[in-house]
LUMDREN-549645 format. One record per residue (C-alpha): residue number from 1; x, y, z. Coordinates in steps of 0.5 Angstrom, whole numbers, plus 2048, in hexadecimal, padded with zeros to 3 digits. Layout:
BEGIN
<atom><n>NUM</n><u>X</u><v>Y</v><w>Z</w></atom>
...
***
This chain:
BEGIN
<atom><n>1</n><u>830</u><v>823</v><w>7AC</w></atom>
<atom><n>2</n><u>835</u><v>81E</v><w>7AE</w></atom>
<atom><n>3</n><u>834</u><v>816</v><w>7AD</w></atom>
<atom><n>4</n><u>839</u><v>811</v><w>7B2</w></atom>
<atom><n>5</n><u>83B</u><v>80A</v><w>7B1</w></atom>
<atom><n>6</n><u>83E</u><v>806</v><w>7B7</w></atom>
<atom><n>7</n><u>843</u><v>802</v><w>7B6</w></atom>
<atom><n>8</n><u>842</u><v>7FA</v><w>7B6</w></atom>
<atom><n>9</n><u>843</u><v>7F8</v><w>7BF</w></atom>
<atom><n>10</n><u>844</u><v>7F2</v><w>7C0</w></atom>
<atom><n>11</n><u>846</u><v>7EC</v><w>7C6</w></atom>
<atom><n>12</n><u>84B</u><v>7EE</v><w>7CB</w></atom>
<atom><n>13</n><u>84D</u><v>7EA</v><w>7D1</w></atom>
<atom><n>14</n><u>84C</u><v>7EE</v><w>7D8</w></atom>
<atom><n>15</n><u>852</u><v>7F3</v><w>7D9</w></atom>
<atom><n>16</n><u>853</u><v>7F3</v><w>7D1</w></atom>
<atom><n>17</n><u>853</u><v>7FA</v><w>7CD</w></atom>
<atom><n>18</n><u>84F</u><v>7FB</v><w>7C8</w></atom>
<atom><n>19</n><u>84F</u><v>802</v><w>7C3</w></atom>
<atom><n>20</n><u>849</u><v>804</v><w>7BF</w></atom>
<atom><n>21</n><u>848</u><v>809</v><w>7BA</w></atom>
<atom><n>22</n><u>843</u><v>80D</v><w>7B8</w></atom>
<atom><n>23</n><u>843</u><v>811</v><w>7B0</w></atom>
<atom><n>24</n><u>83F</u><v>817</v><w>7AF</w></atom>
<atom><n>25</n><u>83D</u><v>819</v><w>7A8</w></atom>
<atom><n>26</n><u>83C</u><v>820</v><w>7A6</w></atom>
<atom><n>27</n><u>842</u><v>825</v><w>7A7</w></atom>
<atom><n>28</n><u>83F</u><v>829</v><w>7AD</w></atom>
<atom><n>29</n><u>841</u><v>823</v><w>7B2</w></atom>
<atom><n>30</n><u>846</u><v>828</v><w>7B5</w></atom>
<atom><n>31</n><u>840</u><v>82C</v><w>7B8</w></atom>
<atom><n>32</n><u>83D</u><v>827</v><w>7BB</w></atom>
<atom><n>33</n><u>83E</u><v>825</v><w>7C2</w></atom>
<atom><n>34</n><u>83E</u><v>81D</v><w>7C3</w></atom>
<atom><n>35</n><u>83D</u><v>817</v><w>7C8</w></atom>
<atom><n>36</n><u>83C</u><v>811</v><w>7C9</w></atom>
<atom><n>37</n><u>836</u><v>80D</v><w>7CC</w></atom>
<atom><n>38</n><u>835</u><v>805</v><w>7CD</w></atom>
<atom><n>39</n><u>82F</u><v>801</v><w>7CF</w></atom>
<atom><n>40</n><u>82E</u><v>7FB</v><w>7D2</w></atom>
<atom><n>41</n><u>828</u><v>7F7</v><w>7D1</w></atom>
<atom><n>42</n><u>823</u><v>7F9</v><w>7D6</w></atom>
<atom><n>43</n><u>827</u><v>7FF</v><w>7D8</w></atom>
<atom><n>44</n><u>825</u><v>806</v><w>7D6</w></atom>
<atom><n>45</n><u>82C</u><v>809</v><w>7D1</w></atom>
<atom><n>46</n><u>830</u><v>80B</v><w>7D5</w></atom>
<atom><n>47</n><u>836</u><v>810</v><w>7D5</w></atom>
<atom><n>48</n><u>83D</u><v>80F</v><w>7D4</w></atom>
<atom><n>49</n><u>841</u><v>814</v><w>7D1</w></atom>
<atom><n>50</n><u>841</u><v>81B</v><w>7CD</w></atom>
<atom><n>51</n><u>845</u><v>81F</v><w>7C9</w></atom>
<atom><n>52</n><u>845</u><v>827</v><w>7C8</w></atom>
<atom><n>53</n><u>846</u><v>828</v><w>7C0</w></atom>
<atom><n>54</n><u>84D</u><v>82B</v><w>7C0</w></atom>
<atom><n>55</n><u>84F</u><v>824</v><w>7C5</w></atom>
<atom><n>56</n><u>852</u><v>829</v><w>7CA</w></atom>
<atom><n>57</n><u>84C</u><v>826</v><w>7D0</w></atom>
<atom><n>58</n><u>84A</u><v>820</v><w>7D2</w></atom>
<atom><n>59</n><u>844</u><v>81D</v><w>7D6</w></atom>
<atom><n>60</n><u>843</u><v>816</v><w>7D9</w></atom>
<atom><n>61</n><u>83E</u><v>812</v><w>7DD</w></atom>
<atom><n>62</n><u>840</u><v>80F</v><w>7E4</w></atom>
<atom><n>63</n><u>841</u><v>809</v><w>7E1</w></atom>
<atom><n>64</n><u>846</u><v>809</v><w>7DC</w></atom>
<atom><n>65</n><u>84A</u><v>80F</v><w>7DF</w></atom>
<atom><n>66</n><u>852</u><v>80D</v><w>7DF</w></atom>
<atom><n>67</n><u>850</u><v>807</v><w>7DA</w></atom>
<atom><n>68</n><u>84D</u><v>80B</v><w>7D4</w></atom>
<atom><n>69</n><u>850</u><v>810</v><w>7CF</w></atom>
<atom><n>70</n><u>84C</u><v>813</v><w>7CB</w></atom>
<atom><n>71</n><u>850</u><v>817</v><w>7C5</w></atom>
<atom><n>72</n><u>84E</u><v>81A</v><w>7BE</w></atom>
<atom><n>73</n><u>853</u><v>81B</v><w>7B7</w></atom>
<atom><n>74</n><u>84E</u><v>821</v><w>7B4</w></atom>
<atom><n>75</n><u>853</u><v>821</v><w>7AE</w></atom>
<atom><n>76</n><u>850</u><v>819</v><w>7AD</w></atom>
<atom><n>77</n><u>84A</u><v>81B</v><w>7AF</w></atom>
<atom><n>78</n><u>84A</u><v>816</v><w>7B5</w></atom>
<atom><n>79</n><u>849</u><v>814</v><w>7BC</w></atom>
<atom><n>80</n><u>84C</u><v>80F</v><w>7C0</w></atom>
<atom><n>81</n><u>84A</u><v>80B</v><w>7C6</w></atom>
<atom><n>82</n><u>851</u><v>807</v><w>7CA</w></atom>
<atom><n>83</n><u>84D</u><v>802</v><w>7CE</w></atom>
<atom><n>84</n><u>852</u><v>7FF</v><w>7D3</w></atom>
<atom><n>85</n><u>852</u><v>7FB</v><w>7D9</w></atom>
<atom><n>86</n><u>84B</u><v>7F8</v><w>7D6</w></atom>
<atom><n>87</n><u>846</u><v>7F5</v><w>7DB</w></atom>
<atom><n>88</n><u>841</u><v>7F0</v><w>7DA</w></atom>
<atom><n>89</n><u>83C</u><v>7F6</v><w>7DC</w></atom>
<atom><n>90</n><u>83F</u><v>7FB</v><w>7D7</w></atom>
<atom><n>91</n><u>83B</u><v>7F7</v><w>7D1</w></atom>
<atom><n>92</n><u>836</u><v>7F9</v><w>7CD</w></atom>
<atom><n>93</n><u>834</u><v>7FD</v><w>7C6</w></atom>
<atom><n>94</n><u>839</u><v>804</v><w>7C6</w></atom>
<atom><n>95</n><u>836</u><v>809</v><w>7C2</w></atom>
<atom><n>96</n><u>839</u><v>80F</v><w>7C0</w></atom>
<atom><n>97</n><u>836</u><v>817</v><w>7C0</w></atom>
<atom><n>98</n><u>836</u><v>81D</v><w>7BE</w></atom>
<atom><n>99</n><u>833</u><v>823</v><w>7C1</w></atom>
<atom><n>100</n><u>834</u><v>82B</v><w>7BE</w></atom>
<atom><n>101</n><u>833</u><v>82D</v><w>7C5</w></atom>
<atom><n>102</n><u>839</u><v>82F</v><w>7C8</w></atom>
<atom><n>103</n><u>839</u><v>833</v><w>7CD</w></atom>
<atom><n>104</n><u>83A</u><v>82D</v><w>7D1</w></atom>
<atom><n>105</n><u>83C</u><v>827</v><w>7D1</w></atom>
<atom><n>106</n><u>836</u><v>823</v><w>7D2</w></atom>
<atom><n>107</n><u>835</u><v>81C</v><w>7D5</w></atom>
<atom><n>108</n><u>82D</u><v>81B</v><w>7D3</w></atom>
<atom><n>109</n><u>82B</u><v>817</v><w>7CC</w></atom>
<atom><n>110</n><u>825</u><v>81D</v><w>7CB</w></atom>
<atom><n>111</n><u>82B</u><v>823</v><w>7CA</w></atom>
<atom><n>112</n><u>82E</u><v>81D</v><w>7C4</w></atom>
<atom><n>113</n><u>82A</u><v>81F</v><w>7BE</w></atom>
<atom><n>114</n><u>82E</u><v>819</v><w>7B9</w></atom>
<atom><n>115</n><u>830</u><v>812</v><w>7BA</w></atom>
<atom><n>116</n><u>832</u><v>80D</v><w>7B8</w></atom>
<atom><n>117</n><u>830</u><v>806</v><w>7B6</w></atom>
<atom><n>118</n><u>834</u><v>803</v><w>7BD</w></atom>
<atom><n>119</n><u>839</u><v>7FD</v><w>7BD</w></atom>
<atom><n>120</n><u>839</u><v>7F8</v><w>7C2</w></atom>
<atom><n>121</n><u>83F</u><v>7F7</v><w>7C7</w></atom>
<atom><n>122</n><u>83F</u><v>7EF</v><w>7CB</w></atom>
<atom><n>123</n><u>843</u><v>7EF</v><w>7D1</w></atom>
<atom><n>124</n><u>844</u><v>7E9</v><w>7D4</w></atom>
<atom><n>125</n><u>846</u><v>7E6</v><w>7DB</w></atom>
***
């Protein structure tokens, strides 16, 4: 079992970055594949990005693609989400995942058997 603790988020203006921080606890986080979801409110969690567990392969949703850069420290235990080019449209409650599952790099929330407490990120225009 793995225990995720995001980052604080925070206001940005639009066309901002923003990194956030995800730390896992437990000694197995290097197995894991990871990802990063958000929810808007009245929106269903969506996509973002994700991470196999060697940080050799990465995934992200249509959205974010060219402006996010998923990456992970597995020595700090650590994954990371690099948000540039920030949109009024990319706020909401980021989650971080973890999923044993890893066949595959998978962009649906139910493959993700842990998460954590998510952190509100604010854009504005």
């Amino acid at each position: 079992q793995v225990q995720l603790v995001e980052s604080r988020g925070g206001l940005v203006q639009a066309g901002g970055s923003l990194r956030l921080s995800c730390a896992a606890s437990g000694r197995t986080f290097s197995t894991y594949n990871m990802g990063w979801f958000r929810q808007a409110p009245g929106k269903e969690r969506e996509f973002v990005a994700a991470i196999n567990w060697r940080g050799s392969s990465t995934t992200y949703g249509d959205s974010v693609r060219g402006r996010f850069t998923i990456s992970r420290d597995n020595a700090k235990s650590t994954v990371y989400l690099q948000m540039n080019s920030l949109k009024p449209e990319d706020a909401a409650v980021y989650y971080c995942a973890a999923t044993t599952f890893r066949v595959i790099l998978s962009t649906t929330p139910t493959s993700y058997q842990y998460w954590g407490q998510g952190t509100q990120v604010t854009v504005s225009s």
